[in-house]
C-alpha positions as CSV (number, residue, x, y, z in Angstrom):
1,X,-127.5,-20.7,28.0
2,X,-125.5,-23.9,26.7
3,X,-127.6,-25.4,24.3
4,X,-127.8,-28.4,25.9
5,X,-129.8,-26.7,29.1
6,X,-132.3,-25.3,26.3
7,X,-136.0,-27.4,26.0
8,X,-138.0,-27.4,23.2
9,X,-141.7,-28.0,24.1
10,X,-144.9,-27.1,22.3
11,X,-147.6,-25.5,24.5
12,X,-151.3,-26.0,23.5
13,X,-154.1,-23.8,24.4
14,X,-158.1,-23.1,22.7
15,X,-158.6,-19.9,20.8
16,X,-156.7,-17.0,21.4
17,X,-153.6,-16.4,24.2
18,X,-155.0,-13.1,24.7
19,X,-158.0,-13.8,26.1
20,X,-158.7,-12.1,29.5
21,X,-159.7,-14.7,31.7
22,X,-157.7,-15.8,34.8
23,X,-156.7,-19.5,33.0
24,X,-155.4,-17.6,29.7
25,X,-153.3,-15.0,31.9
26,X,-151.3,-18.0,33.6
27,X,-151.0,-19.5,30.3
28,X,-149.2,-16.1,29.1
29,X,-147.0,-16.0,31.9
30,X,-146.0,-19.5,31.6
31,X,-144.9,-18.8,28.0
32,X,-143.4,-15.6,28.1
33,X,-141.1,-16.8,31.4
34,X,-140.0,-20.2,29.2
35,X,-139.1,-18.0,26.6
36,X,-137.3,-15.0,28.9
37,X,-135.3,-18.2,30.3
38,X,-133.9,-19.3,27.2
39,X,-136.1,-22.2,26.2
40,X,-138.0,-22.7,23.0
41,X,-141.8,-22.8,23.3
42,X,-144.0,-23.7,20.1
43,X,-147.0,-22.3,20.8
44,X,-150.3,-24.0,19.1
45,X,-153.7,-22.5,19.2
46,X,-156.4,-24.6,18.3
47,X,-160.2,-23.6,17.8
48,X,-162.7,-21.5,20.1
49,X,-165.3,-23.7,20.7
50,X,-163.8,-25.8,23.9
51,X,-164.7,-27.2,25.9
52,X,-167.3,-28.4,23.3
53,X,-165.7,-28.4,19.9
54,X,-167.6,-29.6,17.3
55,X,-166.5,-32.5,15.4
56,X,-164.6,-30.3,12.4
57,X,-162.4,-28.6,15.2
58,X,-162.3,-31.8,17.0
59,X,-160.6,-33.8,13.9
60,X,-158.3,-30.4,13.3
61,X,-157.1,-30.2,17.0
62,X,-156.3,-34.4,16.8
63,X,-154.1,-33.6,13.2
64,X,-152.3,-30.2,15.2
65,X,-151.7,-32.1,17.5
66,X,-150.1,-35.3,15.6
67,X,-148.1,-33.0,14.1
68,X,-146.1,-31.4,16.8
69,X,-142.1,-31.6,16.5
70,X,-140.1,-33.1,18.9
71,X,-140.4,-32.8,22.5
72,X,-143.2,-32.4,25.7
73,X,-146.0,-30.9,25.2
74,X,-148.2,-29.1,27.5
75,X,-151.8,-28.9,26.7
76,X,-154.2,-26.8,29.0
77,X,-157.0,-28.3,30.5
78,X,-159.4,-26.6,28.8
79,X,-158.6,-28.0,25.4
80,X,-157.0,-31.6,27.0
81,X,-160.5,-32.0,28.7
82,X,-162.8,-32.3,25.7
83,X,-159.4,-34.8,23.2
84,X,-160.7,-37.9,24.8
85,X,-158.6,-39.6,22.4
86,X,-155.5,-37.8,22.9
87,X,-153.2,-40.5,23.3
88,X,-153.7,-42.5,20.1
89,X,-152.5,-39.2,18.2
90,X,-149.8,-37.6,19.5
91,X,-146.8,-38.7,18.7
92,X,-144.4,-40.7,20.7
93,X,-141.6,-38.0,20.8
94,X,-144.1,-35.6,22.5
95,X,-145.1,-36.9,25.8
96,X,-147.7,-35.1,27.5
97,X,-148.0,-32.8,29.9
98,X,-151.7,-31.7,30.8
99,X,-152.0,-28.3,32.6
100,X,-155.1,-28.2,34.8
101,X,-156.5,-25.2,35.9
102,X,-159.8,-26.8,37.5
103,X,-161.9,-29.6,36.1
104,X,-163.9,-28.9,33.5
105,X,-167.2,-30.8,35.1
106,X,-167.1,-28.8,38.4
107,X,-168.0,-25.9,36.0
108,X,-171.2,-23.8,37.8
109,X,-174.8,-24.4,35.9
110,X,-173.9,-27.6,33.6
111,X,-176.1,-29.8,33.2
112,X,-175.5,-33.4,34.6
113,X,-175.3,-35.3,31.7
114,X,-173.1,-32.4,29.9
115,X,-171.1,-32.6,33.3
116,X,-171.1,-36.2,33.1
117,X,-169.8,-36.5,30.0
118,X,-167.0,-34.0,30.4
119,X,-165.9,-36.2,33.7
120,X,-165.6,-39.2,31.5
121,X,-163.7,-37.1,28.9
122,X,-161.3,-35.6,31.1
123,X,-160.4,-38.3,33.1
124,X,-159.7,-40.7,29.6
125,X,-157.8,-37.6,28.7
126,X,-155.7,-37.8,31.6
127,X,-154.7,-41.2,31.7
128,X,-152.1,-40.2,28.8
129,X,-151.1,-37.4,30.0
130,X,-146.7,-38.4,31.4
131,X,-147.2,-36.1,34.3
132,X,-149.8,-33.6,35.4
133,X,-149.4,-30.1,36.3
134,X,-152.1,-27.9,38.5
135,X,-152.5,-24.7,39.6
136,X,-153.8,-25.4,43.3
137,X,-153.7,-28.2,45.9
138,X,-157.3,-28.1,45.9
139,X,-157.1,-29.5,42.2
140,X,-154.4,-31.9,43.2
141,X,-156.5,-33.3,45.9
142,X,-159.6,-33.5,43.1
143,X,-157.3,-35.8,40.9
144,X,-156.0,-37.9,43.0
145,X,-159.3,-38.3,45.0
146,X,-162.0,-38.3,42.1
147,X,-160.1,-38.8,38.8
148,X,-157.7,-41.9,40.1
149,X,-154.4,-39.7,39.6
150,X,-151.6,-41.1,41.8
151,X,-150.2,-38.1,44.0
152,X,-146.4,-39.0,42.4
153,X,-147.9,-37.9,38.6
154,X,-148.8,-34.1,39.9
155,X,-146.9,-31.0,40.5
156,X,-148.5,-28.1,41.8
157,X,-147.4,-24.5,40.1
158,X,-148.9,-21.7,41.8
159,X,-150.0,-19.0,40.1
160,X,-147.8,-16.2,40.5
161,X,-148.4,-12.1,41.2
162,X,-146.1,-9.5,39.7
163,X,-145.4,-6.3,41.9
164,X,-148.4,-3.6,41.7
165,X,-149.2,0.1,43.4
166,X,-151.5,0.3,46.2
167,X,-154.7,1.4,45.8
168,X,-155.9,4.7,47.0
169,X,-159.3,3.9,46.8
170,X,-162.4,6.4,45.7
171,X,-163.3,9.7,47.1
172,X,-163.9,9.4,50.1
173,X,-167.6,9.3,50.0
174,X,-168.9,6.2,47.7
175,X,-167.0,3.3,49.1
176,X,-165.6,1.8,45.8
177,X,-166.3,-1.9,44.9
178,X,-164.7,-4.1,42.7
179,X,-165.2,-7.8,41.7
180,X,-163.1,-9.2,39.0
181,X,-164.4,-12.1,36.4
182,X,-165.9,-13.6,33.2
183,X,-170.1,-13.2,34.1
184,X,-170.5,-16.7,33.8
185,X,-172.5,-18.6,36.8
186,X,-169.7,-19.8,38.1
187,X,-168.0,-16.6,38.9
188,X,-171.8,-15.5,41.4
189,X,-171.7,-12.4,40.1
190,X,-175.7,-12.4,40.1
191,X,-175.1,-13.7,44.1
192,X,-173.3,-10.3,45.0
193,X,-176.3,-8.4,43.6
194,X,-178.2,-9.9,45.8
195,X,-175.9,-9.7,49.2
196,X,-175.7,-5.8,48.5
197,X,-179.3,-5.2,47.7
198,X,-180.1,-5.1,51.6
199,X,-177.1,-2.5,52.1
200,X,-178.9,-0.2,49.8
201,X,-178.8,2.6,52.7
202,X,-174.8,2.5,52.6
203,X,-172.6,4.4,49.8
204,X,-171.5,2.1,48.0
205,X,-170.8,1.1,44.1
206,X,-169.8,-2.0,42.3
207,X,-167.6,-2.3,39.2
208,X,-168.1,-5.5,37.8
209,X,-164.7,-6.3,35.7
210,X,-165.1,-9.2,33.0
211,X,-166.6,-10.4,29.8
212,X,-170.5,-10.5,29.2
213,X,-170.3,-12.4,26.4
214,X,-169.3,-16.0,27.4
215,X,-172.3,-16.8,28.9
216,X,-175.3,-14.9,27.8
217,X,-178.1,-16.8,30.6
218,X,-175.2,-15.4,33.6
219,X,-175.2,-12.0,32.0
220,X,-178.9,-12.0,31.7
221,X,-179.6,-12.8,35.2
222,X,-177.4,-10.9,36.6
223,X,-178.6,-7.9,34.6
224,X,-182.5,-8.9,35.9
225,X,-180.7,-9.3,39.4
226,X,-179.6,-5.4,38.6
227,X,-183.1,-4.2,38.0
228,X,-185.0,-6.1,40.1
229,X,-183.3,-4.1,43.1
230,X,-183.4,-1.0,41.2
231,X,-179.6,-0.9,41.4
232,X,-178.6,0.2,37.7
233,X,-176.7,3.1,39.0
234,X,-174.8,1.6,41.6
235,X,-173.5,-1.2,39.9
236,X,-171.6,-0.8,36.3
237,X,-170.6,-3.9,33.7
238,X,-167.5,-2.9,32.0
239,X,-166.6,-6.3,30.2
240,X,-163.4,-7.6,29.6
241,X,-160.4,-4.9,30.4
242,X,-157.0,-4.4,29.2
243,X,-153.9,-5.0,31.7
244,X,-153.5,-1.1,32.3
245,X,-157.4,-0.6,33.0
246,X,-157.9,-3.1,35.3
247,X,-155.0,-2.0,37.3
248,X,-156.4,1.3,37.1
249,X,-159.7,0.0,38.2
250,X,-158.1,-1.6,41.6
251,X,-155.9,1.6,42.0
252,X,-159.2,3.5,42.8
253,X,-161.1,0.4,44.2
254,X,-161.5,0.6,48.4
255,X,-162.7,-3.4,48.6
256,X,-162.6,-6.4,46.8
257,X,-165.6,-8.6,46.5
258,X,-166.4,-12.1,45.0
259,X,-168.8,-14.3,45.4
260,X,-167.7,-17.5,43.1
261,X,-169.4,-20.6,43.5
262,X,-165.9,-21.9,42.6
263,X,-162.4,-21.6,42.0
264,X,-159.6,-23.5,41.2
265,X,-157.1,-21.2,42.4
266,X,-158.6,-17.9,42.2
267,X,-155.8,-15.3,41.1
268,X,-158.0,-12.5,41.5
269,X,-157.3,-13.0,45.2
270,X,-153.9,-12.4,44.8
271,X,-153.7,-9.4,42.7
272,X,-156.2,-7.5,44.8
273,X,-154.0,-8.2,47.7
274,X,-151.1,-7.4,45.7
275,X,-153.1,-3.9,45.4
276,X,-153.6,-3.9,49.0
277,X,-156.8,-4.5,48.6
278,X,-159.1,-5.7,51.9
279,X,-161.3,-8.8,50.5
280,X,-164.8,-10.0,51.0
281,X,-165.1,-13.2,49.2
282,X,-166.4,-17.1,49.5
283,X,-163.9,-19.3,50.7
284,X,-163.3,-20.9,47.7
285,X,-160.2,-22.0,45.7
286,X,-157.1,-21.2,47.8
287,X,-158.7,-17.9,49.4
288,X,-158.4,-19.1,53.1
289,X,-154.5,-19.9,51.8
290,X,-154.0,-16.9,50.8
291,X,-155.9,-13.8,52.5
292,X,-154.2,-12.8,56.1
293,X,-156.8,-13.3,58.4
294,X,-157.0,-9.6,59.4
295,X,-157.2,-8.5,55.7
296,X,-160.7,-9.3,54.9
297,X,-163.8,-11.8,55.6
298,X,-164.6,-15.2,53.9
299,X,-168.1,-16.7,53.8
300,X,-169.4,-20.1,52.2
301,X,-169.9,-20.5,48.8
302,X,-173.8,-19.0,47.6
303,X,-174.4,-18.2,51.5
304,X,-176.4,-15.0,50.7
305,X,-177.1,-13.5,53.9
306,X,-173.4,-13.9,55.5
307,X,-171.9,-12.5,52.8
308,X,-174.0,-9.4,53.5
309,X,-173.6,-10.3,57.1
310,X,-169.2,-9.9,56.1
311,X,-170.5,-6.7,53.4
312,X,-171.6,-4.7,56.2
313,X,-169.2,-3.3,58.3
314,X,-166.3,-3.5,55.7
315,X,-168.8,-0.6,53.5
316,X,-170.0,1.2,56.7
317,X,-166.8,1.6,58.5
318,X,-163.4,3.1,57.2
319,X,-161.4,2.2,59.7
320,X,-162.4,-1.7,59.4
321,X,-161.4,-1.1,56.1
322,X,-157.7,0.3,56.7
323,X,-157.0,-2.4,59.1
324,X,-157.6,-4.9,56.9
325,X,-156.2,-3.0,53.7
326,X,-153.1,-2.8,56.0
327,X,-153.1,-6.5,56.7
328,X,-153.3,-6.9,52.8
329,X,-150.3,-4.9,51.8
330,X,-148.3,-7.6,54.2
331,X,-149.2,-10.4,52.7
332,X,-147.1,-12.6,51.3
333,X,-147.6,-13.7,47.6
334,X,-146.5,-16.5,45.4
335,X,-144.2,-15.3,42.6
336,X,-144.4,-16.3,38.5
337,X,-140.6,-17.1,38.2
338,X,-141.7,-19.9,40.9
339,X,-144.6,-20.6,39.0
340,X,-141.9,-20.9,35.8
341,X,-139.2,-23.0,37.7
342,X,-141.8,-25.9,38.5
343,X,-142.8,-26.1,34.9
344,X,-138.6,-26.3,34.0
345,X,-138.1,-28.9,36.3
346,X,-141.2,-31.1,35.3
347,X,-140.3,-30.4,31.4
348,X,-136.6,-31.3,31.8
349,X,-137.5,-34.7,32.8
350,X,-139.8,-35.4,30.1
351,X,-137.4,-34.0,27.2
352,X,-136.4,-36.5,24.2
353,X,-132.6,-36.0,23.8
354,X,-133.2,-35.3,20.2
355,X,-135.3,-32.3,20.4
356,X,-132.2,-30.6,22.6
C-alpha cells in the first residue's frame, strides 16, 4: 500500500481487548481488519472500572489520552461515555471519533440518578466527538432523537459475522438450548428461567454462555430463579468461553434463546444464525432486521408468558425446529470487512496530513 493511502489512528477501549463480551469482540475485529488492511492502529487500553472510573483512573485516562500521536482517534463508548471532559484534553491533531455500541444510560437495572448522570455524561462527551460511529440504526435513531446528534455526524458499521459450521444439534432426545451473554440484567437471563419453568414436562436443557462475574445481584437472581423451580439440572452456567468453545457449544446447540431487555445490535443473533441456528428471542436490537421470518419467533421485551407461548412448539416439535433451522442457514449476514470499510472511509476524512 503506497504510504500515502496508510492512516495512523489510535483506538481507545477500558480494560482488556480480550474481554468476551459482544462490544469488546467488535472492537477486536475493528483492529485486527485496520491492521490486515495496511493501516497503523495504536491501540490504548485504559482502566477497568468504566463506566464508573474512579477519580485516579479518571485523571490517567484524561493524561493517555492528551498524549496520543498524531491523528483520529476512536474511543468506544464505553470509556467516551463516562470522559465528560474529553474535549479540553485531547489534542488538536487527534480529532475524535466516538464508537457507540448502545448508550450507556439505557443500561438494564441502573438507578435513575446513576442513569441520569451517565446521560448527562455521554451526551457532553459527544458534543466533541468530529463524527460518530454506531453499530445499529436503532442507536443512530437514539442520538439523533434523544442526544441532539445531527443525522450527517453518524455512520452506521454493522457488526459483521465470519463463516461458521452448522450445528448438528444434541442427541436427539434433550432438545439443546443455548443463550449467549454476560449475566447482567440487561441480558434477562433470570427472564428465560422463568419462560421455561412452565415447560418443565418437555426435554429440554439450557446452557447459559457468559461471565457471572460482572454483575453479581444478575447472577444471584438468576441462580434463586434456578432453584426456585427446582431446575439446577437442566440449566448449566458455564461463564465466559473461549472462541473454540463457544462455537463448539452452538455446534451441538438445537435452538437459540434470549430474552434481553436490550440490545444495541445484538451480534449473538447473527452468529447463531450463522450456525443455522432457529432463534427464540425478544425483539430487541436489530433482531426483527435480521432473523428470516420463518427461522425463529420474536416476542416483546420481559413478556414472560409469550416467550413461553414462542418456547413451546419450537422444544416440543422437531420438525418446527428444522424448518426454521433451514430458514436460518439462508439468511443473509452482514460481513466484518464491510464493517472495516465504513470505519476507513470515516477515518480517511478525519486524517491530519502529518500523521500520513
Amino acid at each position: 500500500m503506497p504510504k500515502q493511502d496508510v492512516l495512523r489512528l489510535g483506538f481507545v477501549i477500558p480494560g482488556s481487548i480480550d474481554t468476551p463480551t459482544g462490544g469488546y469482540r467488535y472492537d477486536r475485529q475493528v483492529v485486527s481488519g485496520l491492521r490486515a488492511a495496511g493501516h497503523r492502529v495504536d491501540l490504548l487500553t485504559l482502566g477497568d472500572r468504566f463506566p464508573q472510573p474512579d477519580e485516579p483512573t479518571l485523571v490517567s485516562s484524561y493524561r493517555a489520552c492528551a498524549g496520543l500521536l498524531p491523528g483520529p482517534v476512536v474511543i468506544d463508548g464505553l470509556a467516551l461515555g463516562a470522559l465528560p471532559e474529553i474535549g479540553r484534553h485531547l489534542p488538536v491533531h487527534a480529532p475524535l471519533i466516538a464508537l457507540v455500541h448502545h448508550p450507556l444510560a439505557l443500561e438494564s437495572g441502573l438507578e435513575p440518578r446513576l442513569a441520569a448522570t451517565l446521560r448527562a455524561s455521554e451526551r457532553q462527551a459527544l458534543t466533541a466527538a468530529r463524527h460518530v460511529i454506531v453499530t445499529s440504526p436503532a442507536t443512530a435513531d437514539i442520538l439523533v432523537a434523544d442526544y441532539g446528534l445531527s443525522q450527517d455526524r453518524i455512520s452506521i458499521a454493522l457488526p459483521g459475522v465470519e463463516a461458521a459450521r452448522f450445528s448438528v444439534g444434541g442427541d436427539g432426545k434433550t432438545v439443546q438450548l443455548l443463550s449467549v451473554g454476560s449475566v447482567i440484567a440487561r441480558k434477562g437471563h433470570d427472564l428465560l428461567v422463568e419462560a421455561l419453568a412452565p415447560l418443565a414436562e418437555l426435554p429440554w436443557h439450557l446452557t447459559i454462555v457468559g461471565d457471572v462475574s460482572r454483575d453479581s445481584a444478575a447472577t444471584e437472581s438468576l441462580q434463586a430463579a434456578i432453584r426456585r423451580h427446582g431446575l439446577e439440572a437442566r440449566v448449566t452456567l458455564t461463564g465466559a468461553l473461549s472462541d473454540e468453545d463457544l462455537a463448539s457449544r452452538y455446534y451441538g446447540a438445537d435452538l437459540f434463546v434470549l430474552a434481553s431487555r436490550y440490545e444495541g445490535y445484538g451480534m449473538v443473533f447473527s452468529e447463531a444464525l450463522a450456525h443455522g441456528l432457529p432463534i427464540v428471542a425478544t425483539a430487541v436490537g436489530e433482531a426483527a432486521s435480521l432473523l428470516p421470518t420463518a427461522a425463529g419467533r420474536l416476542v416483546a421485551p420481559e413478556n414472560v408468558a409469550a416467550m413461553t407461548t414462542a418456547l413451546r412448539p419450537m422444544i416440543a416439535d422437531r420438525a418446527i425446529r428444522l424448518a426454521a433451522a433451514q430458514a436460518a442457514r439462508n439468511a443473509r449476514l452482514p460481513r466484518w470487512s464491510d464493517c472495516v470499510t465504513v470505519f476507513i472511509d470515516v477515518l480517511r476524512r478525519y486524517q491530519p496530513a502529518r500523521a500520513i
